[in-house]
C-alpha positions in Angstrom: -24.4 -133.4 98.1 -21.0 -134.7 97.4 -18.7 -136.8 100.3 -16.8 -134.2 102.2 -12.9 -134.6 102.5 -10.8 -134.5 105.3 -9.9 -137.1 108.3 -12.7 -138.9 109.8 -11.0 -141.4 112.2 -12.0 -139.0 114.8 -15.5 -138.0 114.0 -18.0 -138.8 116.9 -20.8 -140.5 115.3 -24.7 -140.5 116.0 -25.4 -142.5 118.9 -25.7 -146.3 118.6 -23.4 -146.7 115.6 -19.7 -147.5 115.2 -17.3 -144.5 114.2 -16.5 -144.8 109.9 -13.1 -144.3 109.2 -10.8 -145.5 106.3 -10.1 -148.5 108.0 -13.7 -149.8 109.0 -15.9 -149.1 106.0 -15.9 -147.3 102.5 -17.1 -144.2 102.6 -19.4 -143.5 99.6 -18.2 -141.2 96.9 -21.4 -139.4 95.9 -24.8 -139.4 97.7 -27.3 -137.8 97.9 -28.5 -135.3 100.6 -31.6 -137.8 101.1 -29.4 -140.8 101.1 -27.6 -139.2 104.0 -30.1 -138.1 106.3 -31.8 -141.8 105.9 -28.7 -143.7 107.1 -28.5 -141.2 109.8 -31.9 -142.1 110.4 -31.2 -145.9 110.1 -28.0 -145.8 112.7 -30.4 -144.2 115.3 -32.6 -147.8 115.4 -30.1 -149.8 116.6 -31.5 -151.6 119.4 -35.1 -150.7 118.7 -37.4 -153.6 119.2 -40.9 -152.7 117.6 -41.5 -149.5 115.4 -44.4 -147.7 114.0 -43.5 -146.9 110.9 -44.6 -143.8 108.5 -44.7 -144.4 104.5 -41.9 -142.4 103.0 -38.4 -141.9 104.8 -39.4 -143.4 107.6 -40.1 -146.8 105.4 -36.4 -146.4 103.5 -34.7 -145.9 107.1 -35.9 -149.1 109.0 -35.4 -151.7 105.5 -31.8 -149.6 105.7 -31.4 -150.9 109.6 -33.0 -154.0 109.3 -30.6 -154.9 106.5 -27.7 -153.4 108.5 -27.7 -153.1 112.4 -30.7 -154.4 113.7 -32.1 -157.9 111.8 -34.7 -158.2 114.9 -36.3 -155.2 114.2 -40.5 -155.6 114.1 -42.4 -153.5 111.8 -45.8 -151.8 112.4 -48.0 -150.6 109.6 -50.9 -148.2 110.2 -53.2 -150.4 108.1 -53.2 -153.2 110.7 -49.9 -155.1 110.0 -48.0 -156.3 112.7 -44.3 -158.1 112.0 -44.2 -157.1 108.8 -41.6 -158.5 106.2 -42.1 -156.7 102.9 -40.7 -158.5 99.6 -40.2 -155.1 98.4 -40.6 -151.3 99.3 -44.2 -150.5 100.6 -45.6 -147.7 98.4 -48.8 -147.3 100.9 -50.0 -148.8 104.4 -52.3 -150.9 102.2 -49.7 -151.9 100.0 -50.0 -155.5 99.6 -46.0 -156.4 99.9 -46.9 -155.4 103.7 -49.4 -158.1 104.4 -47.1 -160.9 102.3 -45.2 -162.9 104.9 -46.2 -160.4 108.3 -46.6 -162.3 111.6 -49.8 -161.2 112.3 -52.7 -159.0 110.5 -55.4 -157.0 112.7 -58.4 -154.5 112.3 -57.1 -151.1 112.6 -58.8 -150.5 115.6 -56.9 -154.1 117.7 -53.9 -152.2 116.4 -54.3 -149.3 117.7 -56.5 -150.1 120.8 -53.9 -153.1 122.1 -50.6 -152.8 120.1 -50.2 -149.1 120.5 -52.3 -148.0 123.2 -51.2 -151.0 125.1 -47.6 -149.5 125.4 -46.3 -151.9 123.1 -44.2 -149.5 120.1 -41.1 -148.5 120.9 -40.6 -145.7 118.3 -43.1 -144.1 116.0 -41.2 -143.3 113.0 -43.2 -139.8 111.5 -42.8 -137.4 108.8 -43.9 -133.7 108.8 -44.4 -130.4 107.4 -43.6 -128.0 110.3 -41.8 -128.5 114.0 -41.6 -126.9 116.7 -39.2 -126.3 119.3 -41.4 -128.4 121.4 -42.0 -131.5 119.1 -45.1 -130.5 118.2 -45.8 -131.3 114.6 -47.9 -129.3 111.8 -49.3 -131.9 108.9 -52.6 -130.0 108.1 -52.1 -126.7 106.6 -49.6 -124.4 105.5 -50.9 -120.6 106.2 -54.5 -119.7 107.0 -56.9 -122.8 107.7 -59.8 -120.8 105.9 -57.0 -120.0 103.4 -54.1 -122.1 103.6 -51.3 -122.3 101.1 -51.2 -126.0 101.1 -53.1 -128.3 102.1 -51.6 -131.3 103.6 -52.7 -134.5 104.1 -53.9 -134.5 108.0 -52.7 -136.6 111.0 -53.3 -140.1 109.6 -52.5 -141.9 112.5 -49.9 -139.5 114.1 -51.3 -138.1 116.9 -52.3 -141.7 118.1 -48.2 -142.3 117.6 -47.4 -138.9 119.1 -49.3 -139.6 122.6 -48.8 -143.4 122.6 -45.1 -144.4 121.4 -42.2 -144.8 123.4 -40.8 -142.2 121.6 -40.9 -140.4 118.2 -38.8 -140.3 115.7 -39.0 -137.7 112.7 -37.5 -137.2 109.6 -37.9 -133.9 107.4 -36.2 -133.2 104.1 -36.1 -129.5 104.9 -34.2 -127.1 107.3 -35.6 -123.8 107.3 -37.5 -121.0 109.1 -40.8 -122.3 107.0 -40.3 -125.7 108.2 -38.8 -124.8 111.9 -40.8 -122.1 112.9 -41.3 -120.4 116.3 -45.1 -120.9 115.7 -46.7 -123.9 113.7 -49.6 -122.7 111.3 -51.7 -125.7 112.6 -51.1 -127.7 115.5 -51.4 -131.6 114.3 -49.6 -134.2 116.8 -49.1 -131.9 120.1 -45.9 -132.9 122.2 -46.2 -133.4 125.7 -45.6 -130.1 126.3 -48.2 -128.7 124.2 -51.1 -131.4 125.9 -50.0 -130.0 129.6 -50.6 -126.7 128.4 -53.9 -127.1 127.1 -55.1 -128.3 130.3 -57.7 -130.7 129.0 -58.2 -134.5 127.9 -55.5 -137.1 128.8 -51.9 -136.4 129.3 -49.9 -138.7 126.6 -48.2 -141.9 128.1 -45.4 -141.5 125.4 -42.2 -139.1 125.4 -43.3 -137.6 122.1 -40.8 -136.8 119.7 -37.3 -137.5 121.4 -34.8 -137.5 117.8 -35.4 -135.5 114.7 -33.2 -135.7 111.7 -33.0 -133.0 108.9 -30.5 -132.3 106.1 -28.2 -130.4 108.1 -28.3 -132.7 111.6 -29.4 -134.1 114.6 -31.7 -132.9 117.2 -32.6 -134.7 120.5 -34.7 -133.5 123.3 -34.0 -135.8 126.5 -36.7 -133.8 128.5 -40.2 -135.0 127.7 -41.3 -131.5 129.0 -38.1 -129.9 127.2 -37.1 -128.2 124.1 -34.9 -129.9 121.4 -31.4 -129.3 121.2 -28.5 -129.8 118.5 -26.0 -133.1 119.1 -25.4 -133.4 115.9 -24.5 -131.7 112.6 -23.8 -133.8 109.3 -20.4 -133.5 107.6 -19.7 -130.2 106.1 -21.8 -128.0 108.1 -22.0 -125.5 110.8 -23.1 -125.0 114.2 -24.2 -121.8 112.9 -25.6 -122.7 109.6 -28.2 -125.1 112.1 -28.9 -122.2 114.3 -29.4 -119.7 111.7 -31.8 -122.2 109.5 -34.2 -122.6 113.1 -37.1 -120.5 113.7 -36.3 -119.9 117.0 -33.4 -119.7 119.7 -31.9 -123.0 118.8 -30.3 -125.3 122.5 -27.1 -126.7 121.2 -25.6 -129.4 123.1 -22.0 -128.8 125.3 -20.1 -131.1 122.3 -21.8 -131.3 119.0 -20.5 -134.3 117.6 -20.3 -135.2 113.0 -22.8 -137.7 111.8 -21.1 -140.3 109.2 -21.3 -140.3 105.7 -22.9 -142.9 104.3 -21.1 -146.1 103.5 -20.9 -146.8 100.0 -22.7 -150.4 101.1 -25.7 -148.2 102.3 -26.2 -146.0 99.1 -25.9 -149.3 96.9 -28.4 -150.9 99.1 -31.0 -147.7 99.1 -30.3 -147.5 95.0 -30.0 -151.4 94.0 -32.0 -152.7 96.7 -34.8 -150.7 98.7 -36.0 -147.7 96.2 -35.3 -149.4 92.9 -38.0 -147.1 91.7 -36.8 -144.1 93.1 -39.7 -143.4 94.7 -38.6 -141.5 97.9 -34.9 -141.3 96.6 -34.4 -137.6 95.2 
């Protein structure tokens, strides 16, 4: 996806970051349409204390903030690692560049038991297949369970994040009917909502997923028992274009504001920097 012309001196920008104009910061002249939904991603951190962090995205977004808007950012890995200061991009939870230099290194289960179950995670940072209007996430199967299409790779720890985190955060590469649905294939990580209405086990202590960010926006839901709703669009498209991409009857917020483009200081850091490899970079 190319930079999109026009004046931008008066472009609201996601919450938590400064507006980008001509006067405050380059504005990169080619990125990618990963690129920019990861610095959207990374603006949304600022002022985040701890955060449980998924391998993928999530991973490129919090090195982005760290580097830029938020230096005293803490990093959780599933695998145990609390404080973590990675020498270079983690490729896994077990990566070893997470353990080198961390403040602290725990069994899975003090992690989870005290760390996360203790109320102490700010924002789980997740990936996933399928969404739906109530946060809900799908990372199991696509299609039948006796049958599915694809198989995915299961919860990992995300329902553990889901119920326990201040709040969640999730990033998706695709917005579509397949990957917005009215009705998730599998239920993985069930929001708030989704936990009341089963009527069994222990309501969730967290907000569930509060901020999702997808290649054509922004969607928050304020309401822990509410539906998400469109704030944002990224530069370039539509009101429309979001709604008519959502599996259901998409909320949209009174004023929709623009998401920045990414800085040209943010795609050389993601290229020369973070994803030398290209791993997640597409």
């Amino acid at each position: 996806m190319s930079a999109v012309d026009g004046a931008r001196t008066e472009a609201r920008t996601v919450e938590g970051t400064a507006a980008v104009d001509a006067g405050q910061a380059a504005v990169a002249q080619d990125y990618s349409q990963t690129e920019l939904i990861v610095c959207a991603a990374a603006a949304l951190l600022a002022g985040k204390r701890t955060v449980f962090a998924g391998i993928g995205l999530p991973t490129l977004a919090v090195d982005l903030a760290h580097r830029t808007i938020n230096r005293g950012i803490e990093l959780i890995y599933e695998s145990g690692v609390a404080g973590a200061h990675p020498e270079a991009m983690a490729e896994g939870i077990a990566d070893s560049v997470v353990v080198s230099g961390a403040e602290s290194v725990v069994s899975m289960q003090a992690l989870f038991g005290y760390v996360l179950q203790g109320g102490n995670v700010d924002v789980g940072f997740l990936g996933a297949a399928q969404i739906d209007r109530h946060g809900s996430l799908n990372t199991s199967v696509i299609g039948d369970w006796e049958k599915p299409t694809v198989r995915l790779p299961g919860s990992g720890g995300a329902t553990d994040i889901m119920a326990n985190a201040g709040e969640v955060f999730v990033i998706i590469r695709r917005h579509d009917h397949a990957s917005f649905p009215a009705q998730l294939d599998f239920v993985t990580s069930p929001s708030p909502v989704a936990a009341r209405a089963s009527g069994r086990g222990i309501m969730p202590q967290g907000h569930g997923v509060s901020t999702v960010i997808t290649p054509l926006g922004v969607l928050r839901r304020e309401d822990p028992y509410g539906e998400l709703v469109l704030t944002h669009t990224h530069p370039g498209v539509t009101v429309e274009q979001v709604r008519e991409a959502t599996g259901w009857d998409l909320a949209v917020a009174d004023e929709v504001a623009v998401t920045s483009e990414p800085t040209a200081e943010q795609v050389r850091l993601l290229r020369d920097e973070i994803d030398t490899v290209r791993l997640y970079l597409r």
